[in-house]
C-alpha positions as CSV (number, residue, x, y, z in Angstrom):
1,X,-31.8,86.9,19.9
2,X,-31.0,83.8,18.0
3,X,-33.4,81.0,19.0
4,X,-32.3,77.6,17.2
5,X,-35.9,76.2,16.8
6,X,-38.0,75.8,13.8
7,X,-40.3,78.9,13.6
8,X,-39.6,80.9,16.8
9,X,-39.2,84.2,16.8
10,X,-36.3,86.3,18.6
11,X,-38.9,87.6,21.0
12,X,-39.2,83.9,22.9
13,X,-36.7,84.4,26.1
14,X,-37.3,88.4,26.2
15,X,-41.0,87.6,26.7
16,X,-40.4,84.7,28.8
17,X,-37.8,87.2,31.3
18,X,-40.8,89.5,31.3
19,X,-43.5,87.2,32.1
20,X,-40.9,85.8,35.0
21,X,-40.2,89.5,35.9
22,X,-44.1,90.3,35.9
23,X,-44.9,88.3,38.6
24,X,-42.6,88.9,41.2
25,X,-43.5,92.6,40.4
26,X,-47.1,92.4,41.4
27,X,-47.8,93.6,45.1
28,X,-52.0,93.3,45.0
29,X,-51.4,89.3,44.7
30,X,-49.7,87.1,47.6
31,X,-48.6,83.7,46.9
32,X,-47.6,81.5,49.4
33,X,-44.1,79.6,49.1
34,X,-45.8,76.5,48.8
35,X,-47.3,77.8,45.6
36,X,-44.2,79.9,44.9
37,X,-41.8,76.3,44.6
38,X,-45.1,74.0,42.6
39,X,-43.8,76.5,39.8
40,X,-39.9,75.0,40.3
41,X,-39.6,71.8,38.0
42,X,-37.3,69.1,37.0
43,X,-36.6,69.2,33.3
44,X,-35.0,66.1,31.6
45,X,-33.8,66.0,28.1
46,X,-32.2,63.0,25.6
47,X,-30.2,64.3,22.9
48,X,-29.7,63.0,19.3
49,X,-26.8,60.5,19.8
50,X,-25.0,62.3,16.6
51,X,-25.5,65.5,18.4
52,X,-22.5,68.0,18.1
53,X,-22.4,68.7,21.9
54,X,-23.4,65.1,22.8
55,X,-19.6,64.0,23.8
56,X,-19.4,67.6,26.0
57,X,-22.5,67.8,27.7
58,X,-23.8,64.3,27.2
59,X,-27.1,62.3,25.9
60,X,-28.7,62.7,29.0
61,X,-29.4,66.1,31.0
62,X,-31.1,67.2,33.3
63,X,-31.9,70.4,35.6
64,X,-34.4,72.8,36.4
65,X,-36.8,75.2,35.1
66,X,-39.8,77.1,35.9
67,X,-43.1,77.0,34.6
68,X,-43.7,81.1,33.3
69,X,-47.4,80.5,32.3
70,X,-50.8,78.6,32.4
71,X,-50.1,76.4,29.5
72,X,-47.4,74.9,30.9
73,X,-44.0,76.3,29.2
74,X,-41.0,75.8,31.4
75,X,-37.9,78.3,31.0
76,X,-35.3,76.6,31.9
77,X,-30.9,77.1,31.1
78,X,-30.0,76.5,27.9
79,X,-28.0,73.7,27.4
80,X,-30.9,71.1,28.7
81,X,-32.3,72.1,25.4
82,X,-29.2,72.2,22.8
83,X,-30.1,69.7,20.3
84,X,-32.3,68.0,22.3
85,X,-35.0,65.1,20.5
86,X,-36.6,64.6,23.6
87,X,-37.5,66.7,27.1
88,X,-39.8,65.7,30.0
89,X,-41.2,67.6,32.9
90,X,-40.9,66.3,36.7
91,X,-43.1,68.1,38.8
92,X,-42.7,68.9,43.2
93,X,-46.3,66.0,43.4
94,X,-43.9,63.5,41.7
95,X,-45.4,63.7,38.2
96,X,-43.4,63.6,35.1
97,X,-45.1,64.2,32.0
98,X,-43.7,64.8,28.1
99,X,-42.6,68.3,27.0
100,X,-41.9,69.7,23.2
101,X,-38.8,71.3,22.9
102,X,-39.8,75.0,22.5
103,X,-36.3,76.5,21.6
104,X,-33.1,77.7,22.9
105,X,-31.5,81.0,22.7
106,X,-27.9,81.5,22.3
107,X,-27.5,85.0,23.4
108,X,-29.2,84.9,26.5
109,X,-28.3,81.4,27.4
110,X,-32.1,80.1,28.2
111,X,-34.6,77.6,27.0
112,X,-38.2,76.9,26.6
113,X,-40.1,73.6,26.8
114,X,-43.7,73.3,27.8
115,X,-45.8,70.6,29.2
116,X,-48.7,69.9,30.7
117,X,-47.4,70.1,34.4
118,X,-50.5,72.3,36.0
């Protein structure tokens, strides 16, 4: 896996499926759906206006993502992160808060950014 970010290694969305895939897995824990859809965010990103996908998928995106961990990392469909300067997290209590752009992998299609949104 390819990720197009500054020091991340290949294993970024394989871990990131796994954690996902983790914890729908696990049968001793119930989560109610309430808790369940606090993990669903809104993820908006600003992209470099010389960006090479800027005229195709514009300056401004936005989408959604889920947050895969304590700390606040979001994983989220790729293109909300292709050359992105800029990424922000909106969370279910009306919250937006500022997210680093973690990466984005090519093969897979998915992208990182983490916040404090917990």
């Amino acid at each position: 896996m390819a990720i197009l970010a500054a020091s991340i290694g290949g294993p970024l969305a394989a871990g990131a499926f796994a954690l996902l895939a983790s914890g729908f897995a696990a049968p001793a824990e119930t989560r109610s759906l309430d808790e369940l859809l606090s993990a669903v965010v809104r993820v908006k990103t600003v992209i470099e206006p010389d960006a090479r996908t800027a005229d195709s998928l514009g300056r401004e995106r936005e989408g959604s993502g889920v947050v895969i961990d304590g700390d606040g990392l979001v994983l989220t469909i790729g293109y909300l992160m292709v050359e992105a300067r800029t990424a922000e997290i909106g969370t279910k209590d009306g919250r937006t808060v500022p997210a680093a752009v973690v990466g984005y992998d090519h093969e897979t299609g998915s992208g990182c950014c983490a916040g404090s949104c917990r």
